[in-house]
N, C-alpha and C positions, 0 to 999 in steps of 0.2 A: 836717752840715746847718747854715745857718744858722738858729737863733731869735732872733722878736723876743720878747720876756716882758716885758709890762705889767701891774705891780703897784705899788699908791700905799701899801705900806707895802714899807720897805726896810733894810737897818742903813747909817747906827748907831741906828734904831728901835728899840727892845727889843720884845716880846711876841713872842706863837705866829707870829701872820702874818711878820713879816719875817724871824721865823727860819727859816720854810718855805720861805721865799721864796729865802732867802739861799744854805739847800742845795740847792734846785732846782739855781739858776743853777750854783752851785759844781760840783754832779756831772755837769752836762749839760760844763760847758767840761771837767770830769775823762775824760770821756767822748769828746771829740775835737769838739764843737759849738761851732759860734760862735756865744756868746752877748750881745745887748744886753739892755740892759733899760731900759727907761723907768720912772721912778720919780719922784714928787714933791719937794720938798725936807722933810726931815725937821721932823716937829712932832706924831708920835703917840708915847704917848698926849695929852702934857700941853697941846698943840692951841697950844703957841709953838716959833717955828721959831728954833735958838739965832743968835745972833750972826754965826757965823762961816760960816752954810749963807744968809745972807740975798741974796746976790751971786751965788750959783752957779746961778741958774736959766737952764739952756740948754748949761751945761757938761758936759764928757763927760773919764770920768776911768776909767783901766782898775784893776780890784783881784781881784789873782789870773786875770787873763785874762779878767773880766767885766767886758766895756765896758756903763758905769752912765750913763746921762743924764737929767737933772732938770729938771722942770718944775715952772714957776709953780704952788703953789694956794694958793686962801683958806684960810686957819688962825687960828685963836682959839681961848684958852682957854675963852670960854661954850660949854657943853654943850647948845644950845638947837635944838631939832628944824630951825630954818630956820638955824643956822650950821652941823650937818653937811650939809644942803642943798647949801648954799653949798661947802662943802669936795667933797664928790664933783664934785657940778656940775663945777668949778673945773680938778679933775683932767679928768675926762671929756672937758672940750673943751681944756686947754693938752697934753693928750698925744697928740693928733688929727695936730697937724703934726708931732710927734716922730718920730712912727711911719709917716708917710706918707713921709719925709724917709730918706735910709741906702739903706744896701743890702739889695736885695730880699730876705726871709727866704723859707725855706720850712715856715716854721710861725710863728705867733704864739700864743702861750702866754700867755692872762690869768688873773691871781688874783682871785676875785670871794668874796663881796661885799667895798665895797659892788657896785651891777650896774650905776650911768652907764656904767662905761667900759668895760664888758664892750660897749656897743653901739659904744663907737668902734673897740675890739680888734676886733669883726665889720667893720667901717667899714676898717681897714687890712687885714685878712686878702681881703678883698675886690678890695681896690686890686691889693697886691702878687699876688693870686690863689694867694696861702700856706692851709694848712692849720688851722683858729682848732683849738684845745684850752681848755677853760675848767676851772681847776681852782676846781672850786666848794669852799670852806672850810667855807662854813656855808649852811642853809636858808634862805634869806632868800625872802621874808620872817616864814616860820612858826615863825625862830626865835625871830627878835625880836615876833611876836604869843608863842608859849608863856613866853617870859621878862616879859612883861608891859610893854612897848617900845614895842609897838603893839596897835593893835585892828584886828580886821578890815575894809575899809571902802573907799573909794577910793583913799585912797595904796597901803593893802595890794594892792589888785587892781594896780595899776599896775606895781608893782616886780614883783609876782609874773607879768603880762604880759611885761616887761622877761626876767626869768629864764628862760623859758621860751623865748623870742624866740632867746636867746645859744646856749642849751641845744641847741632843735631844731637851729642851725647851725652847732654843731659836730661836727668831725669825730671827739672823744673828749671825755667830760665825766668829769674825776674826782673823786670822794667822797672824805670824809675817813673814814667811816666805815660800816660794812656796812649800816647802818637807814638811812641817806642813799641810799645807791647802793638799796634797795629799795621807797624813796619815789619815785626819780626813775622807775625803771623802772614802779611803779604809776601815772605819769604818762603814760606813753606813749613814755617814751624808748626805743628799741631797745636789748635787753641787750648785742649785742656791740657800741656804743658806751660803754659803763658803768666803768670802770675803780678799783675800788677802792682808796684809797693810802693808806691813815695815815699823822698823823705817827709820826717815829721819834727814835731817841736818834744824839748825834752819836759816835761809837765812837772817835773822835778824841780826845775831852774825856771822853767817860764811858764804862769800864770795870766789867765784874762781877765782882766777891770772889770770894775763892774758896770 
């Protein structure tokens, strides 16, 4: 199959997300899949994008047989509720033509949160008439309400309309964790679209003692 996989965290990023990310793509081309991926230019965590990644938006470069292409976003280091705005926003519409743009997938595979670009991942699934899959990481937005991030309110309703929006139209939504996949399902999602996936260890780099 071809996929497209739209995820705005990517390596050389370090954290959970683009390492998920990183072994999606990696096992799906292991796997006999052609994969792209659309991907921002690197600047998570520390929200500066380095030197040498300043030029490369629009560029497409194959690693390990995952063709990677990057797009524009707004990136700063202030941590200030209207510059992550700014930064999802930023992806959510420069990956729009990315993904409209290629050869037709038969799936597109988005990493969410955040969820802007989960609408435009719905927005190309639509076009190409491909299969959306949305591997949901986190609760958003009840996670960042229980961690104290947000409060209930209009943005909360909003993002949380967003989620559900991507959710109901796909064709598999998968959990990071078993309490996730039984929230979603208490939402109304139908359980055989449910797919529970943790993360895992890479067995390539980490081995068990004896």
């Amino acid at each position: 199959m071809r996929i497209l996989f739209l995820t705005p965290y990517f390596p050389p990023e370090t954290s959970a997300a683009p390492a998920r990310a990183w072994h999606f793509a990696r096992a799906l081309v292991r796997a006999g899949h052609a994969v792209r991926v659309v991907t921002g230019l690197p600047s998570h965590p520390s929200g500066i994008v380095p030197p040498q990644w300043r030029d490369k938006a629009g560029t497409l470069e194959v690693v390990e047989g995952i063709e990677v292409q990057r797009v524009w976003l707004y990136a700063t280091p202030r941590k200030s509720p209207l510059g992550r705005l700014w930064n999802h926003l930023s992806f959510a519409c420069t990956s729009l033509p990315a993904m409209l743009a290629g050869p037709r997938p038969d799936v597109v595979l988005v990493s969410t949160p955040p969820l802007f670009h989960g609408l435009s991942a719905w927005c190309a699934a639509r076009w190409h008439g491909a299969a959306l899959v949305d591997d949901c990481r986190d609760d958003w937005p009840f996670a960042a309400i229980a961690l104290g991030e947000m409060s209930m309110g209009f943005v909360a309703s909003v993002l949380d309309g967003i989620a559900r929006f991507v959710q109901r139209r796909s064709a598999r939504v998968l959990a990071v964790t078993p309490g996730m996949l039984r929230r979603f399902e208490a939402r109304g999602l139908e359980r055989h679209r449910l797919v529970a996936l943790p993360n895992g260890s890479d067995t390539e780099l980490f081995h068990p003692a004896e």
